[in-house]
C-alpha positions in Angstrom: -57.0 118.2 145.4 -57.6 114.6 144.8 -58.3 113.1 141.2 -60.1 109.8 140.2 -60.3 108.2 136.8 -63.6 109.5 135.1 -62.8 112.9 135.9 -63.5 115.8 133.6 -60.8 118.4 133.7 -59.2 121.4 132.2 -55.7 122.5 131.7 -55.3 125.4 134.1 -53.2 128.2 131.9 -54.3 127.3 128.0 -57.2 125.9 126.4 -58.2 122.4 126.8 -58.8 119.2 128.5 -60.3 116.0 128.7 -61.0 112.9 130.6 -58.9 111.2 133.6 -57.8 107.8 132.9 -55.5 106.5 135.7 -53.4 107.8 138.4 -49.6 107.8 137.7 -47.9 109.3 140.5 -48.9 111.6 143.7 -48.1 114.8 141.0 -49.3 113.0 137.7 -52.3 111.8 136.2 -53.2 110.2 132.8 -55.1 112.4 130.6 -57.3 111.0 128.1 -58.0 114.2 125.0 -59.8 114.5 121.5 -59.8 110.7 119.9 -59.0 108.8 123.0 -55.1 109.5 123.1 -54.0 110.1 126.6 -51.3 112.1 127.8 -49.1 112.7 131.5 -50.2 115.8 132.5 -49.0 117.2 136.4 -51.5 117.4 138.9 -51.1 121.4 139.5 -51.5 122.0 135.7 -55.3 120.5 136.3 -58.5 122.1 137.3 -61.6 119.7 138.6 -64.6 120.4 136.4 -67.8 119.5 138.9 -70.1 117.0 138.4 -73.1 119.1 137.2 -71.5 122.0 137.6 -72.1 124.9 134.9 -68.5 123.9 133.1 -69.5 120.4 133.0 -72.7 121.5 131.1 -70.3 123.1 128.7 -67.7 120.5 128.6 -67.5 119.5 124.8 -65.0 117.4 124.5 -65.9 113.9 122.9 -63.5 111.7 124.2 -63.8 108.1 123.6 -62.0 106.0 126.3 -62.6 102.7 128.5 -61.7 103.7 132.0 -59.7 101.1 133.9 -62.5 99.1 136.2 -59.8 100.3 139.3 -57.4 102.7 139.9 -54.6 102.5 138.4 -51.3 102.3 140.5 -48.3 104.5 140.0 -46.0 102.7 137.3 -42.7 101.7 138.8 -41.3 101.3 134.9 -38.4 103.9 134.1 -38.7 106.0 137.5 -38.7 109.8 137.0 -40.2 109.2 133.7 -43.7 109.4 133.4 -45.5 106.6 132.1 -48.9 106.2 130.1 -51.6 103.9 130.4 -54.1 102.3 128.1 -54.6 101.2 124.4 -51.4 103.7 122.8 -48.8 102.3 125.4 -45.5 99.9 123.1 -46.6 96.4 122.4 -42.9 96.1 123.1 -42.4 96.1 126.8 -38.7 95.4 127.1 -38.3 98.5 124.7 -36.9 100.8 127.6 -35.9 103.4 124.8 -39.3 104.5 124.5 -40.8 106.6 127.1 -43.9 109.3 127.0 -43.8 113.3 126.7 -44.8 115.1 129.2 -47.9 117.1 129.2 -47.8 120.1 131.2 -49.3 123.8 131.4 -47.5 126.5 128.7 -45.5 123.3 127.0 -46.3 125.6 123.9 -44.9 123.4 121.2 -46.1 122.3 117.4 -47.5 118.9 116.5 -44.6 117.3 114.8 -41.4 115.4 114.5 -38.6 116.7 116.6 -34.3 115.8 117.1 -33.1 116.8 119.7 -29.4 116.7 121.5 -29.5 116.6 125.4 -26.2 116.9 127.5 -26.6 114.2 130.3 -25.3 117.1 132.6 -28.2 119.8 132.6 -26.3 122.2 134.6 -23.0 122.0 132.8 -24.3 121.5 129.1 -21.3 121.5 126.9 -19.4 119.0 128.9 -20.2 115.2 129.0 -22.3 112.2 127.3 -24.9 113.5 124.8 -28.5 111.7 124.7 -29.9 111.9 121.0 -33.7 111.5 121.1 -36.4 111.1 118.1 -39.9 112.8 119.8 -42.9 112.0 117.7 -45.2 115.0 119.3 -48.1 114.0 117.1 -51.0 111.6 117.1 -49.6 109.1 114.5 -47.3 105.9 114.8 -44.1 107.5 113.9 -42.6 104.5 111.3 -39.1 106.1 110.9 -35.4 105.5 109.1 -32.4 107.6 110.9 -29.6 107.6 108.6 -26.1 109.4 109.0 -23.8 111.0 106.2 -20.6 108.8 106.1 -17.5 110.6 105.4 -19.5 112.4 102.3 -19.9 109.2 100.6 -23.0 108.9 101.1 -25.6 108.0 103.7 -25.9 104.8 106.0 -28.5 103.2 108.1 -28.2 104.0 112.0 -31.8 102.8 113.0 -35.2 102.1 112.3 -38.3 101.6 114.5 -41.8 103.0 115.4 -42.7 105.5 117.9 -45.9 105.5 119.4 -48.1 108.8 119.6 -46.7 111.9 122.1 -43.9 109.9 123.0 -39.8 109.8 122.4 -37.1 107.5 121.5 -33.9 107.3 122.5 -31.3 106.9 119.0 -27.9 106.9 120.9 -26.0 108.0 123.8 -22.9 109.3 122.6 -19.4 111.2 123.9 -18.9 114.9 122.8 -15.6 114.3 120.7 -18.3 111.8 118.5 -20.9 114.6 117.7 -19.4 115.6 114.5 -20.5 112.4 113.2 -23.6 112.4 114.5 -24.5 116.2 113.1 -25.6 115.7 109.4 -28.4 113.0 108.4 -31.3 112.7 107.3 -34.9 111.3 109.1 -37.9 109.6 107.1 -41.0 109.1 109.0 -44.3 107.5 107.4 -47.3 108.4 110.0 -49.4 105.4 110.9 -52.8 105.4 112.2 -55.3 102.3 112.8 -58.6 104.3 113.1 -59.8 106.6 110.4 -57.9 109.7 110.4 -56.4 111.8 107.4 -53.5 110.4 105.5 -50.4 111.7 105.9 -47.4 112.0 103.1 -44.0 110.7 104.6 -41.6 113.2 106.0 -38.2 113.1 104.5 -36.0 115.9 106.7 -32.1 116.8 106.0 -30.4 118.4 109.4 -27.1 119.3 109.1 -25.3 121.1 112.5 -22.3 122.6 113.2 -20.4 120.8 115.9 -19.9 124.1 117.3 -22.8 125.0 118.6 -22.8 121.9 120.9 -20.3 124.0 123.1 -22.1 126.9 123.2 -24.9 126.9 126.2 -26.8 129.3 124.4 -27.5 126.8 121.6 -29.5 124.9 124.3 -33.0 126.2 124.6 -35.9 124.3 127.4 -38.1 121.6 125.5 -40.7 121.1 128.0 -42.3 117.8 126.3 -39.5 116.0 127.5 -38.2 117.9 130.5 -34.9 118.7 129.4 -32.5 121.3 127.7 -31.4 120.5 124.3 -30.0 121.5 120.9 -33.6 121.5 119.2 -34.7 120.9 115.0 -37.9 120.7 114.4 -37.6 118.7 111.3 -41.0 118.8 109.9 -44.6 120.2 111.7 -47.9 118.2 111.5 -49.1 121.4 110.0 -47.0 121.3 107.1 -47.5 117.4 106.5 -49.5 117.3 102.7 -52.7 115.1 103.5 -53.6 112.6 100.9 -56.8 111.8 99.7 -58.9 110.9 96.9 -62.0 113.4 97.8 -63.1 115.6 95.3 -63.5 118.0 98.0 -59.6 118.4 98.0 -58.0 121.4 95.7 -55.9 120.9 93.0 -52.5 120.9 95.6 -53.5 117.9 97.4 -54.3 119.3 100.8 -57.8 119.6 102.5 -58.0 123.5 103.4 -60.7 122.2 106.2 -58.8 119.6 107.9 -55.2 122.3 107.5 -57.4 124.6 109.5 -57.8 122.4 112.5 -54.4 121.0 112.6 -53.5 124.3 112.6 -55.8 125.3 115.3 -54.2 122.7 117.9 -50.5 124.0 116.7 -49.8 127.1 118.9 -47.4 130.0 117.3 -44.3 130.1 117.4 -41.8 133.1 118.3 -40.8 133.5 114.9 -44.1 132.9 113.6 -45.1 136.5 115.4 -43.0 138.1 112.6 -43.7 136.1 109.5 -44.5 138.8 106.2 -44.9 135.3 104.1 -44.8 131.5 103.9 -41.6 130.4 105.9 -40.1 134.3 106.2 -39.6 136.7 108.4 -39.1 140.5 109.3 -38.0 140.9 112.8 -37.7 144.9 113.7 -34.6 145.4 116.2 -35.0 148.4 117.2 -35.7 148.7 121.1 -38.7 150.9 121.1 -40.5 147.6 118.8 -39.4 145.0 121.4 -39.7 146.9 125.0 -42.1 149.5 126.2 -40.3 150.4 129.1 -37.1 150.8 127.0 -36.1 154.3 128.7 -35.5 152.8 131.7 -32.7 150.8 130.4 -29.0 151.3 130.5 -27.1 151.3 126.5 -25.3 148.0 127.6 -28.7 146.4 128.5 -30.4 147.5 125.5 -27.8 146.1 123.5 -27.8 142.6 124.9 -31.4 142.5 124.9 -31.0 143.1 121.3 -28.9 140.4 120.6 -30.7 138.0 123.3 -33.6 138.7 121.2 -32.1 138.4 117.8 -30.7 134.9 118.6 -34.3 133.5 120.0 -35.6 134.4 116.4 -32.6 132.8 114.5 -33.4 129.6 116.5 -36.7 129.8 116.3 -36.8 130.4 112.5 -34.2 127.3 112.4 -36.4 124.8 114.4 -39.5 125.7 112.4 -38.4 125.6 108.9 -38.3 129.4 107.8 -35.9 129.8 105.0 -36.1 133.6 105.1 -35.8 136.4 108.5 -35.0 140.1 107.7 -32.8 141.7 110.5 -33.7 145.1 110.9 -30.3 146.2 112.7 -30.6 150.0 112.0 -27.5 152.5 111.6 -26.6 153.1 115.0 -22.8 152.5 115.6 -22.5 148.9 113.7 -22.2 147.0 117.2 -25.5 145.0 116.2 -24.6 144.6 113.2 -21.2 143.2 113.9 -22.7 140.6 116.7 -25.3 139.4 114.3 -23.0 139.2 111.4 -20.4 137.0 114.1 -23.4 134.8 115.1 -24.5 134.0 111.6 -21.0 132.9 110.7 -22.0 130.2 113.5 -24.2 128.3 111.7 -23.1 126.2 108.2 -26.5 126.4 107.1 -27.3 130.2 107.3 -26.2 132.4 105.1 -26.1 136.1 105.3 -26.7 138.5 102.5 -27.8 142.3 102.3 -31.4 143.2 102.7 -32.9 144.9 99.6 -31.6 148.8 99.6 -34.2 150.2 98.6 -37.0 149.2 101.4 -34.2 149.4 103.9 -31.4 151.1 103.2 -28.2 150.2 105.1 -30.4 149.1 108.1 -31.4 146.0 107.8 -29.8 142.4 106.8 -31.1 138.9 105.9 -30.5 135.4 106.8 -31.1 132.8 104.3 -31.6 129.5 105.8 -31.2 126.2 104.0 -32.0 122.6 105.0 
């Protein structure tokens, strides 16, 4: 199927669409959404809404954009990468750091401010160069300061910039014997907008890593905005931003329950968000019959690994999405699980482990506490 700019179209496996802008490539089109930002999105991951058709009758999407007056050309800037078009692309052209996410069908991921670690070789991740990107995933100017802890002293300047909306920057490409210094920091981000928008409070996130886990390739999870496997932190969601106003129509915490309800709305769940009891913690229930239906089918080794497949993805996800709190429930059993969780926890330098309370679980269940 052909597109044109002026299109209407909707993303084929989630909610959503918008208005085609310009043509990118033969498999990627500009995607104009809610408040005129535009986004790559692959061909494939589009459906066509007809002219006149009953969806475009429906189609209630008020997008404000000026379409090009001809089509635009595929950008030859930064091949491989996709490109975007219009009034959000870098004033700085000879900025080659900066290149745009890509928008694409399932890419389930918050609104927010992202690090993330990716190994130059994605088939052989824990050997080789290391790309260290900043991904602004929201609809703000990112204004940011990257600092780096030197030698416990204290913390220095590495860089400072802006990121334009849905896109990344890359920090540093670095060798693997450097990523110790290059593992605990912290990011400060101010979020810029010219039109009128809600103001945001400034981000100030702490990540601290254990080397480690850059040589482990199950610390290296997909991130589909920017096409690559990486060590992920999510160090701070859109959600979570405090918005600052002086409406009267605000509560006495500073944050306009209206306008949290639709940022929320646009930030899909997370894994670990299917298990949260309260703000920032979880319960995750280990046992096989609560994770798999077809459990009987399943050999004691499998079950076992599926387990601990399972327990890691929560850990991680709790990590990127700043939990401070996931209850393990292990069960008696024979230990094993226990054992393999306890082992993984030691992993991490900013997890600790501690004993779930006896009396709601007995000796079946342990926590890990996670701190910044």
């Amino acid at each position: 199927m052909e597109f044109k700019p002026g299109d209407k179209v909707r993303y084929l496996n989630e909610k959503g669409g918008g208005i085609i802008t310009g043509i990118i490539s033969s498999t990627m089109v500009n995607v104009a959404i809610e408040e005129g930002f535009e986004v790559p999105v692959l061909i494939k991951d589009l459906i066509l809404i007809e002219p006149q058709g009953a969806a475009d009758r429906f189609f209630d999407r008020h997008v404000n954009v000026n379409l090009p007056k001809s089509e635009a050309t595929p950008n030859q800037h930064n091949p491989g990468e996709p490109a975007q078009a219009g009034s959000n692309q870098p004033e700085d052209d000879n900025d080659d750091r900066i290149s745009y996410l890509f928008r694409q069908s399932g890419a389930r991921t918050v609104e927010g401010i992202y690090l993330a670690y990716a190994p130059h070789d994605q088939k052989w991740l824990i050997s080789g160069n290391i790309d260290i990107y900043l991904v602004n995933n929201t609809r703000y100017d990112a204004v940011f300061s990257f600092s780096l802890m030197e030698d416990e002293k204290g913390y220095a300047g590495v860089d400072y910039d802006v990121i334009p909306p849905f896109s990344k920057m890359l920090i540093e490409t670095i060798r693997r014997e450097d990523i110790e210094g290059w593992s605990d920091g912290v990011v400060q981000v101010i979020f810029h907008k010219d039109e009128i928008s809600p103001l945001l409070s400034p981000l100030h996130a702490a990540f601290k890593i254990k080397p480690v886990r850059f040589y482990k390739e199950t610390s290296y999870q997909d991130f589909p905005l920017i096409g690559l496997k990486a060590v992920l932190i999510n160090l701070g969601d859109l959600a979570g931003q405090v918005i600052v106003s002086s409406s009267e129509s605000i509560d006495k915490s500073g944050v306009d329950p209206a306008a949290q309800q639709k940022i929320a709305a646009i930030s899909p769940a997370a894994m670990i968000d299917l298990h949260k009891v309260a703000p920032r913690e979880a319960e995750v229930d280990l046992h096989i019959s609560t994770l798999r239906v077809d459990y009987s089918e399943m050999q004691s080794n499998e079950i076992l690994n599926y387990q601990i497949d399972y327990f890691k993805r929560s850990l991680e996800s709790a990590i990127a999405h700043n939990y401070t709190k996931v209850t393990f429930i292990h069960g008696i059993g024979n230990g094993v699980l226990k054992a393999a969780i306890s082992a993984h926890i030691a992993e991490y330098e900013n997890v600790m482990l501690q004993n779930a309370p006896f009396a709601k679980y007995g000796y079946g269940a342990i926590e890990a506490v996670i701190t910044s």
